[in-house]
C-alpha positions in Angstrom: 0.0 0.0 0.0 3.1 2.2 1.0 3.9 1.5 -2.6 1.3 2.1 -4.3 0.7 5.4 -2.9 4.1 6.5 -3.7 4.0 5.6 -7.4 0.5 7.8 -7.3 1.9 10.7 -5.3 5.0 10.8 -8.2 2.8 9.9 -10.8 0.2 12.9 -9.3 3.3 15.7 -9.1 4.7 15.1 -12.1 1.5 15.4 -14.1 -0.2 17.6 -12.1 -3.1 16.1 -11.6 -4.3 16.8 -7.7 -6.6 13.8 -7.5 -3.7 11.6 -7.5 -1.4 13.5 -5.2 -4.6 13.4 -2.9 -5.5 9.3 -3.1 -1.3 8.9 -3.1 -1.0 10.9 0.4 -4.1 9.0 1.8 -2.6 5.4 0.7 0.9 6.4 2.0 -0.3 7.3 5.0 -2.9 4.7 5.8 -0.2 2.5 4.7 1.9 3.7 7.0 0.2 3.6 10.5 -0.9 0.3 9.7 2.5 -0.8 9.1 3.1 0.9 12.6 0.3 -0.9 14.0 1.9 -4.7 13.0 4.6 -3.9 14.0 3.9 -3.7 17.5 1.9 -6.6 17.6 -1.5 -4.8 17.7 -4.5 -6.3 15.7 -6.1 -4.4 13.7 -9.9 -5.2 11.9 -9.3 -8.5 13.9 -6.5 -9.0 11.9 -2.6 -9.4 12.8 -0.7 -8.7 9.7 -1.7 -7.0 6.4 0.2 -8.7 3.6 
């Protein structure tokens, strides 16, 4: 997901197209605090790791 939303957020800037700067932010950061969130052990949606 961390992935994915940085290939849109470059993808976004360099074309300048704001929608896909916007959905690229949101997936990097979503991405993010649930990578946070597995790595401490914490379930999250019932779930222990996103894959």
């Amino acid at each position: 997901m961390i992935v994915l939303g940085a290939i849109l957020l470059i993808i976004g800037l360099l074309a300048g197209v704001s929608l896909l700067t916007t959905v690229g932010g949101v997936l990097v950061v979503v991405g993010a605090v649930l990578w946070i969130l597995g790595a401490t052990g914490r379930q999250v949606a019932g779930r222990k790791h996103f894959f």
